[in-house]
NUGU-498260 format. One record per atom (N, C-alpha, C): x, y, z; atom name; residue number from 1. Coordinates in pm, whole numbers, plus 50000, padded with zeros to 5 digits. Layout:
// NUGU-498260
<r><c1>X</c1><c2>Y</c2><c3>Z</c3><name>CA</name><resi>NUM</resi></r>
...
This chain:
// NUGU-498260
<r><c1>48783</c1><c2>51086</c2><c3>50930</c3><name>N</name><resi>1</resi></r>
<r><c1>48852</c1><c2>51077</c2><c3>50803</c3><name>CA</name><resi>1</resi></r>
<r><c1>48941</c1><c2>51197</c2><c3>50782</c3><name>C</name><resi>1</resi></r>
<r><c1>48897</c1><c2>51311</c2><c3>50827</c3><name>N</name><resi>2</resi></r>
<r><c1>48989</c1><c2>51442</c2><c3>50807</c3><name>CA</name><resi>2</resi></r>
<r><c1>49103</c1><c2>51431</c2><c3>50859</c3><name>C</name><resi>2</resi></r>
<r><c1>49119</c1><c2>51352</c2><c3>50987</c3><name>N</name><resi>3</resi></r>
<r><c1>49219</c1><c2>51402</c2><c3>51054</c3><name>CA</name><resi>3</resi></r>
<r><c1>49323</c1><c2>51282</c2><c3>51010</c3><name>C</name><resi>3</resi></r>
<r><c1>49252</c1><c2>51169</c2><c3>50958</c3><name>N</name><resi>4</resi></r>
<r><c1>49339</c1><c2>51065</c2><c3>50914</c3><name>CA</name><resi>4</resi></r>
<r><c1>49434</c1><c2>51132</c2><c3>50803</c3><name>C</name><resi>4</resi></r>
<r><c1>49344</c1><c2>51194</c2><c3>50719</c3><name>N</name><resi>5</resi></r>
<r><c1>49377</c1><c2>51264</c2><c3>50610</c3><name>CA</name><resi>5</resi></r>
<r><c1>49461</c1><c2>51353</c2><c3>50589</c3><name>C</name><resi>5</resi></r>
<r><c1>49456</c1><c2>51453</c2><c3>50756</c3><name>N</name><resi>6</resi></r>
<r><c1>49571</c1><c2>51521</c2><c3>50772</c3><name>CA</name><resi>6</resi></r>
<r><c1>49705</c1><c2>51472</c2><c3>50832</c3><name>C</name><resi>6</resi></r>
<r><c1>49681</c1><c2>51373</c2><c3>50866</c3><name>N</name><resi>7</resi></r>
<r><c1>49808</c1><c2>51297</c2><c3>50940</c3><name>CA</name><resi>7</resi></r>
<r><c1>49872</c1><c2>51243</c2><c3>50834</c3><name>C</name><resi>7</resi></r>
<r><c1>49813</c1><c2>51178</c2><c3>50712</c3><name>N</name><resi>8</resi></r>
<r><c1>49890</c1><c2>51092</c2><c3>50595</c3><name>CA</name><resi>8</resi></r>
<r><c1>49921</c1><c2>51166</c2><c3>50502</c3><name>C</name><resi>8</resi></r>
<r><c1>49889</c1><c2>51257</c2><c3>50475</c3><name>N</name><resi>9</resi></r>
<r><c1>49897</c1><c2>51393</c2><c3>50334</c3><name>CA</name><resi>9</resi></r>
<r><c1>50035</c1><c2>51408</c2><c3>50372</c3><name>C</name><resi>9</resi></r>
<r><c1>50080</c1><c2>51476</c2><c3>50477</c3><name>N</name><resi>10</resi></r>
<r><c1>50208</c1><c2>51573</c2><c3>50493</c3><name>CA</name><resi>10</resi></r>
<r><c1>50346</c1><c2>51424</c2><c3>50532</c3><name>C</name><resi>10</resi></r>
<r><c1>50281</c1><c2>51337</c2><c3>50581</c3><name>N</name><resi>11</resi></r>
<r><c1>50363</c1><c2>51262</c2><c3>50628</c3><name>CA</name><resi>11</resi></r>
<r><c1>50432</c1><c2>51137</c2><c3>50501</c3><name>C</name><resi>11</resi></r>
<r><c1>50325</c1><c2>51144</c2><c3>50411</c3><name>N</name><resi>12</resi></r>
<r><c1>50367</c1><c2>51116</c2><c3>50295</c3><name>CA</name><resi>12</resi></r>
<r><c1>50463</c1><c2>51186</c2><c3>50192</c3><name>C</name><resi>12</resi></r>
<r><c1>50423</c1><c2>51335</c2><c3>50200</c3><name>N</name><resi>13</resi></r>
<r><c1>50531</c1><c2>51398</c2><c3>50133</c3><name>CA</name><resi>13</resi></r>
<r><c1>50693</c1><c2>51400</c2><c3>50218</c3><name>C</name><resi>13</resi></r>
<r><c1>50702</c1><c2>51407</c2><c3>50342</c3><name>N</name><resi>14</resi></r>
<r><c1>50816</c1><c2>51396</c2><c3>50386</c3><name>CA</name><resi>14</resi></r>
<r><c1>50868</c1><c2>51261</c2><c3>50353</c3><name>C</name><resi>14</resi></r>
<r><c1>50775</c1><c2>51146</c2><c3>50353</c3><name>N</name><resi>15</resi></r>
<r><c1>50866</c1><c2>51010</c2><c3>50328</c3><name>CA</name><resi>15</resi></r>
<r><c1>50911</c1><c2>51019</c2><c3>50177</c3><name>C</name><resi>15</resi></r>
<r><c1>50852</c1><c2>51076</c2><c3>50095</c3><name>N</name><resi>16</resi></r>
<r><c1>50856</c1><c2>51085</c2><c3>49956</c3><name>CA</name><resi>16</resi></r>
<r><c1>50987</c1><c2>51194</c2><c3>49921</c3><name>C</name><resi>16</resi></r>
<r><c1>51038</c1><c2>51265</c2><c3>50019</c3><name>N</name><resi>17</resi></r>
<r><c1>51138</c1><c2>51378</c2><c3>50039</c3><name>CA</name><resi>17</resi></r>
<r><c1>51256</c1><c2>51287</c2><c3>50072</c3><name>C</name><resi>17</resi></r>
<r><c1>51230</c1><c2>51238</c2><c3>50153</c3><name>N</name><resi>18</resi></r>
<r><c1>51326</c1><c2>51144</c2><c3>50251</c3><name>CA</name><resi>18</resi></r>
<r><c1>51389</c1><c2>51083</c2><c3>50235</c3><name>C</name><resi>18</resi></r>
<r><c1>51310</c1><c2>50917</c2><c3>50123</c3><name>N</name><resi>19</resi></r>
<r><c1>51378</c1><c2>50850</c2><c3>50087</c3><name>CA</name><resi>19</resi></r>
<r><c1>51418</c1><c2>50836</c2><c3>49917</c3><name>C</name><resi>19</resi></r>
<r><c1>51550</c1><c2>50736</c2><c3>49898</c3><name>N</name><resi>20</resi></r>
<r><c1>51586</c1><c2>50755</c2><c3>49773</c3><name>CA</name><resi>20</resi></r>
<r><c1>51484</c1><c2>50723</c2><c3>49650</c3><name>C</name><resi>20</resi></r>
<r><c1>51409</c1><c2>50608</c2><c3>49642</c3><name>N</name><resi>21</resi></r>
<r><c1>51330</c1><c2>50617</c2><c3>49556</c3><name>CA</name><resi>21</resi></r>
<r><c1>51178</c1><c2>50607</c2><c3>49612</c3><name>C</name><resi>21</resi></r>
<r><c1>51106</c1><c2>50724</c2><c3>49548</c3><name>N</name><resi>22</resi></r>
<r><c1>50967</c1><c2>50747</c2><c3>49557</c3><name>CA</name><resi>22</resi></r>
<r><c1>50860</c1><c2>50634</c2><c3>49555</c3><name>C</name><resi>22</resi></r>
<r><c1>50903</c1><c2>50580</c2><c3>49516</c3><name>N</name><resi>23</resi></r>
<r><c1>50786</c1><c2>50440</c2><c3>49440</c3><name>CA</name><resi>23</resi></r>
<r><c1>50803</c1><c2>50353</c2><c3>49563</c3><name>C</name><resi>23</resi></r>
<r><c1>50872</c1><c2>50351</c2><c3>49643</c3><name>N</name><resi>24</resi></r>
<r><c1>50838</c1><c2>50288</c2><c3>49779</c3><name>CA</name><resi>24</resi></r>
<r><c1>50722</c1><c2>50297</c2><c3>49834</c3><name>C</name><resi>24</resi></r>
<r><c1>50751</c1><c2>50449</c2><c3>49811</c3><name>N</name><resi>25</resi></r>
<r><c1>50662</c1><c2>50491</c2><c3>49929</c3><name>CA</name><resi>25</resi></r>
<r><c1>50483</c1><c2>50433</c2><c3>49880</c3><name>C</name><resi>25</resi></r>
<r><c1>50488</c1><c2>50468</c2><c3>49759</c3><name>N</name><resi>26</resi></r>
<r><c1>50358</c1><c2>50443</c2><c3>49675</c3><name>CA</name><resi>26</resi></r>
<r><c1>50339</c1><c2>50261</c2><c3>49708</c3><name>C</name><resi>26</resi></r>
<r><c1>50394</c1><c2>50197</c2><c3>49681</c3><name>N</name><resi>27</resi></r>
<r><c1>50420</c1><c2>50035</c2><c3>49728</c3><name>CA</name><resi>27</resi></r>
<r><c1>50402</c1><c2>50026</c2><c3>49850</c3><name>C</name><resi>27</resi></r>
<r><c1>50431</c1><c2>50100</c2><c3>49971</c3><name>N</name><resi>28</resi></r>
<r><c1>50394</c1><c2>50062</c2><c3>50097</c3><name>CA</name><resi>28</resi></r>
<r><c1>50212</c1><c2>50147</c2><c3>50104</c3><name>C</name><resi>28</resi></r>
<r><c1>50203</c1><c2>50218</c2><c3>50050</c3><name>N</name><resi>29</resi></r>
<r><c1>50062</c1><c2>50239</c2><c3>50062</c3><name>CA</name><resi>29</resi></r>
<r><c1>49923</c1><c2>50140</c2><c3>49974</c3><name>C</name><resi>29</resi></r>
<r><c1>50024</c1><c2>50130</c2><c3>49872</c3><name>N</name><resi>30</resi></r>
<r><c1>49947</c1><c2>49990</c2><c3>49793</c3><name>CA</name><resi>30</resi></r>
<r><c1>49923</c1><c2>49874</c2><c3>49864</c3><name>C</name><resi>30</resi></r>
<r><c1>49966</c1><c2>49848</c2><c3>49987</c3><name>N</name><resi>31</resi></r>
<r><c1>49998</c1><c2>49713</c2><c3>50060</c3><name>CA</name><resi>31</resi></r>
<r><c1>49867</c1><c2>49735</c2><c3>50141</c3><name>C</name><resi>31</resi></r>
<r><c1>49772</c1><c2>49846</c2><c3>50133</c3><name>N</name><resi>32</resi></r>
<r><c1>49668</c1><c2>49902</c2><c3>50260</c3><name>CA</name><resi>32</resi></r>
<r><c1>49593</c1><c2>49725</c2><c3>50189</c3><name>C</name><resi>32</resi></r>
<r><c1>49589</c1><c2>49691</c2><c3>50103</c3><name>N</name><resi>33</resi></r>
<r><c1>49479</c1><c2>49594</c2><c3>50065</c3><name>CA</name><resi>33</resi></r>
<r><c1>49496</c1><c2>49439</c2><c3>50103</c3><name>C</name><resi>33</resi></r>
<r><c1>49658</c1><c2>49425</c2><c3>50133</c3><name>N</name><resi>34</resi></r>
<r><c1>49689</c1><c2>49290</c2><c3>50220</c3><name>CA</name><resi>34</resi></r>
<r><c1>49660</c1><c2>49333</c2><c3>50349</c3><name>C</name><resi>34</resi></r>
<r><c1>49655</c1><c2>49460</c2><c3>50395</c3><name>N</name><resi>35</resi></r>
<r><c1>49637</c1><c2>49502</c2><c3>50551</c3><name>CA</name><resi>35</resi></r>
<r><c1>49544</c1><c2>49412</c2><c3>50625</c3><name>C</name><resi>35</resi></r>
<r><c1>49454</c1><c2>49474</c2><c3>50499</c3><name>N</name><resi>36</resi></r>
<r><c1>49253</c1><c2>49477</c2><c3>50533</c3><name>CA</name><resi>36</resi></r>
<r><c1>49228</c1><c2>49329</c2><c3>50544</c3><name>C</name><resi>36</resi></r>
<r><c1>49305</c1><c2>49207</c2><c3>50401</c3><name>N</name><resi>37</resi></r>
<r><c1>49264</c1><c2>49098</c2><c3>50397</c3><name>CA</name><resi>37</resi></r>
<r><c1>49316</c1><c2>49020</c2><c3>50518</c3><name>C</name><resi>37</resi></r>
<r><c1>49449</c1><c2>49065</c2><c3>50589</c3><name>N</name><resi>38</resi></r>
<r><c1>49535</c1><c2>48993</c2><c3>50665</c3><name>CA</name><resi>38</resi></r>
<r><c1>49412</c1><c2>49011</c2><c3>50791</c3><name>C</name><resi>38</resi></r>
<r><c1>49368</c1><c2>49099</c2><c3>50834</c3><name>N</name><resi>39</resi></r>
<r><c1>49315</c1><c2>49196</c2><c3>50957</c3><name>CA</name><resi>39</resi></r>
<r><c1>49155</c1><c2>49088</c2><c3>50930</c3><name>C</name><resi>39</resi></r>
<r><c1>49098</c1><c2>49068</c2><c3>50765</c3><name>N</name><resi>40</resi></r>
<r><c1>48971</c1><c2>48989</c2><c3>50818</c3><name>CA</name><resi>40</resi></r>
<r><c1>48975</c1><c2>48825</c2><c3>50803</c3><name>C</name><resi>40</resi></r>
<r><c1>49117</c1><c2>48771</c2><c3>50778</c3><name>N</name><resi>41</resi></r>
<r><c1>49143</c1><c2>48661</c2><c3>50878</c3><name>CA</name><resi>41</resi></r>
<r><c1>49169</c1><c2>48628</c2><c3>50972</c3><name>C</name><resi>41</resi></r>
<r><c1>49274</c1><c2>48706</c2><c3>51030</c3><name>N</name><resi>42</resi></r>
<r><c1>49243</c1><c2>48712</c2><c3>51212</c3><name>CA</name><resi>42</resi></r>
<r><c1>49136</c1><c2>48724</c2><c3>51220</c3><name>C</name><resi>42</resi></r>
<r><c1>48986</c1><c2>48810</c2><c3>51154</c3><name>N</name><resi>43</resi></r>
<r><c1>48936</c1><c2>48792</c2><c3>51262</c3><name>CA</name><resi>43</resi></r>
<r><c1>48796</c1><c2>48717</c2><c3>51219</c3><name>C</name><resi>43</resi></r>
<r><c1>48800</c1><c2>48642</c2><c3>51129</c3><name>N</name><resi>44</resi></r>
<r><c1>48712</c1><c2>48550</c2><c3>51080</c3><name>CA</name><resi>44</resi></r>
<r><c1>48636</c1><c2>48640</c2><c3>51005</c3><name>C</name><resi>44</resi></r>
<r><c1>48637</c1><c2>48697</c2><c3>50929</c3><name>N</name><resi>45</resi></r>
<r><c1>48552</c1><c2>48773</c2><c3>50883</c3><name>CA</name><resi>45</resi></r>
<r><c1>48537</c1><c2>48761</c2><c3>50715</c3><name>C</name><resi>45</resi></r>
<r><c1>48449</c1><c2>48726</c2><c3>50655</c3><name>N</name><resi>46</resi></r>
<r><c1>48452</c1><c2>48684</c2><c3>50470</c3><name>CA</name><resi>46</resi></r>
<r><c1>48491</c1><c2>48772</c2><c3>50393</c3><name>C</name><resi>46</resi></r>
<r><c1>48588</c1><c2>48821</c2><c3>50302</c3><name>N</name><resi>47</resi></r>
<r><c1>48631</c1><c2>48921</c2><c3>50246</c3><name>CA</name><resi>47</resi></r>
<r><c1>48539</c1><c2>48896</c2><c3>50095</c3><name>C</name><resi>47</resi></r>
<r><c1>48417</c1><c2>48993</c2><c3>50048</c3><name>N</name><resi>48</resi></r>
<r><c1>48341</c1><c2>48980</c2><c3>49923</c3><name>CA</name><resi>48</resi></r>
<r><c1>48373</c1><c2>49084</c2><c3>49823</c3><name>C</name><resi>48</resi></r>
<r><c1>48513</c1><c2>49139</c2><c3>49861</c3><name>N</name><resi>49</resi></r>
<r><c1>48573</c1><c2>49204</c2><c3>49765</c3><name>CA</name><resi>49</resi></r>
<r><c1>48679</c1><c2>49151</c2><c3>49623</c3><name>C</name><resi>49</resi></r>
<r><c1>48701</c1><c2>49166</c2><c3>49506</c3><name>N</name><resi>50</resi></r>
<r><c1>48792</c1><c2>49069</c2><c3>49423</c3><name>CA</name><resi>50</resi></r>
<r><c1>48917</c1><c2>49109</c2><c3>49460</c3><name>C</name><resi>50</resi></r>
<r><c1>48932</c1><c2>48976</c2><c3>49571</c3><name>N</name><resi>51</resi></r>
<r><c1>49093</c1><c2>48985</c2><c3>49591</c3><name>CA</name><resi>51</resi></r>
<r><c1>49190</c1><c2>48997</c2><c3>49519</c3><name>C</name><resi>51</resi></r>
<r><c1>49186</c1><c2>48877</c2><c3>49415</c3><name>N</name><resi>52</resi></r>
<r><c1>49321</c1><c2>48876</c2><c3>49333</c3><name>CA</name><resi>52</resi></r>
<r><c1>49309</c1><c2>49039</c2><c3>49276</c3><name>C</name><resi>52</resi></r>
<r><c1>49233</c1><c2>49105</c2><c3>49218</c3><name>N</name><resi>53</resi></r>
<r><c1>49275</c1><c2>49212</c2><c3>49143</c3><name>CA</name><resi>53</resi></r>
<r><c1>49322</c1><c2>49287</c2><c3>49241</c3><name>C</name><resi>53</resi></r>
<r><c1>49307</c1><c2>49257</c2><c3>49347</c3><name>N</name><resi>54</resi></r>
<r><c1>49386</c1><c2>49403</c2><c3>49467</c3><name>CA</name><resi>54</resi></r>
<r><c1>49498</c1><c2>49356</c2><c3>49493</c3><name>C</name><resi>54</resi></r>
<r><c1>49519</c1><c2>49201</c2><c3>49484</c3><name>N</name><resi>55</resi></r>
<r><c1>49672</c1><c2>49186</c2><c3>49486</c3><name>CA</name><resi>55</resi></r>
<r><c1>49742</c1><c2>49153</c2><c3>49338</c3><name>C</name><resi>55</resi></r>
<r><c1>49695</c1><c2>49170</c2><c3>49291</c3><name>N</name><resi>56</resi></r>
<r><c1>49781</c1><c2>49152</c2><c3>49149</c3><name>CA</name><resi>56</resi></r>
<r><c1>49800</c1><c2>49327</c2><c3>49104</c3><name>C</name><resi>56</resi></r>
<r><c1>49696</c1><c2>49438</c2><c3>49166</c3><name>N</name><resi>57</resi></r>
<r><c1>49793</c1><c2>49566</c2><c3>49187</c3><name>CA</name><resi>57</resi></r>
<r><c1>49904</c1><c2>49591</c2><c3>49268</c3><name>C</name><resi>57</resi></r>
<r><c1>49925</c1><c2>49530</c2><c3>49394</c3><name>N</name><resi>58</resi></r>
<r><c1>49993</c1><c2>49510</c2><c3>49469</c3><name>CA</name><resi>58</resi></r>
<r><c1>50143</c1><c2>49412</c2><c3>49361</c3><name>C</name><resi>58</resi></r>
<r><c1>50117</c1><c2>49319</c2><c3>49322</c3><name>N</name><resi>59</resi></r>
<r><c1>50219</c1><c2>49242</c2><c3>49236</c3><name>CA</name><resi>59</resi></r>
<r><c1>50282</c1><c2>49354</c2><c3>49142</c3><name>C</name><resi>59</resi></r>
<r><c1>50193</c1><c2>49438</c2><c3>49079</c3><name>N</name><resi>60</resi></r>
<r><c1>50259</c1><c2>49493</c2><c3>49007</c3><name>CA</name><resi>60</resi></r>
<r><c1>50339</c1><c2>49614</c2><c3>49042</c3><name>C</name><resi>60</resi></r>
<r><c1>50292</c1><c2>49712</c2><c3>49100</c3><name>N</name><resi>61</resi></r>
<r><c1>50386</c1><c2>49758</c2><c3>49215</c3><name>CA</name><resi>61</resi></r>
<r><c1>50516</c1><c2>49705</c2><c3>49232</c3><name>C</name><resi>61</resi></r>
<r><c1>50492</c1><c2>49572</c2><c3>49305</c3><name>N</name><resi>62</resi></r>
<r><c1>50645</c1><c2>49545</c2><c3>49368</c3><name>CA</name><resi>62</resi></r>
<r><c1>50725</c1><c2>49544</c2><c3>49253</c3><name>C</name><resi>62</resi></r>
<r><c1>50644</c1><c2>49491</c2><c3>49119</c3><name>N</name><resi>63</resi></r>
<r><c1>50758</c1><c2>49433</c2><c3>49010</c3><name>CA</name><resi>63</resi></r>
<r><c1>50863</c1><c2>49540</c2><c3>48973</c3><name>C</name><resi>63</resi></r>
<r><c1>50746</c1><c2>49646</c2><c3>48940</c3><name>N</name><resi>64</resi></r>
<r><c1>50771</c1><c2>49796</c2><c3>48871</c3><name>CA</name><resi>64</resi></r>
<r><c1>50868</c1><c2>49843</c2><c3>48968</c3><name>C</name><resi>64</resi></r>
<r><c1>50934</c1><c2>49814</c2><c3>49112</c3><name>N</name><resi>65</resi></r>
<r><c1>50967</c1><c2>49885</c2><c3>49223</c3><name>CA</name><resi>65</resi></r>
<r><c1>51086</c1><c2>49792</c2><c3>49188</c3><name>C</name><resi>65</resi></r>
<r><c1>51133</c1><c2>49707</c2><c3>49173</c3><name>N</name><resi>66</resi></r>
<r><c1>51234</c1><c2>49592</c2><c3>49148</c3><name>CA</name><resi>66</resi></r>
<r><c1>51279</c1><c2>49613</c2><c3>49062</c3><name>C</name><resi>66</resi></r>
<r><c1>51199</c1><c2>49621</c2><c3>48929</c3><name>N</name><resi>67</resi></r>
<r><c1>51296</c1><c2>49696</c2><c3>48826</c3><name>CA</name><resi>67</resi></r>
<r><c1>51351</c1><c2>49798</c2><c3>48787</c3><name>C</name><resi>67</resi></r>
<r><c1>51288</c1><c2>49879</c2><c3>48872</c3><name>N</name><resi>68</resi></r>
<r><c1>51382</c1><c2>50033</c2><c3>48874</c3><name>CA</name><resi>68</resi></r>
<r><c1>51463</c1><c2>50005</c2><c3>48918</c3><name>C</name><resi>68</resi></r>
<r><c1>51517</c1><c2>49930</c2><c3>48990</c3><name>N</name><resi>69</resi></r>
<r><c1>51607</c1><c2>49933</c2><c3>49108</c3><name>CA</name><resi>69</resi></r>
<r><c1>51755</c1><c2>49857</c2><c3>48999</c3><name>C</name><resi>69</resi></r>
<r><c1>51739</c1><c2>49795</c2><c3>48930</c3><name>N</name><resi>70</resi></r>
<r><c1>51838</c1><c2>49732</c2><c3>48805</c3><name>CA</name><resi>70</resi></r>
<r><c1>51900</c1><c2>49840</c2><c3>48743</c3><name>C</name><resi>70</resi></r>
């Protein structure tokens, strides 16, 4: 976990440096929760977590990321 930790900390602030709007970056890390669900249908595996609320954070994200953009 540390080293995951050190690999995503710094590499996040450079994408957050990098690109024009910040809230991307936050939206592509919000997406870790379609990752997980996509990853335990390949591989048959029962997801007993409440999906919709992890993607309806995910929904809101994108919305909030769309309308800045207007």
């Amino acid at each position: 976990m540390a080293v995951a930790w050190l690999l995503h900390t710094p590499s996040k602030w450079v994408a957050i440096t990098l690109i024009e709007n910040p809230a991307y970056v936050t939206m592509i890390g919000l997406t870790a929760s379609l990752w997980v669900l996509l990853f335990y249908k390949i591989t048959g595996r029962k997801e007993t977590a409440d999906i919709w609320s992890g993607l309806g954070i995910v929904a809101c994200v994108a919305i909030l990321v769309m309308f800045t953009q207007l």
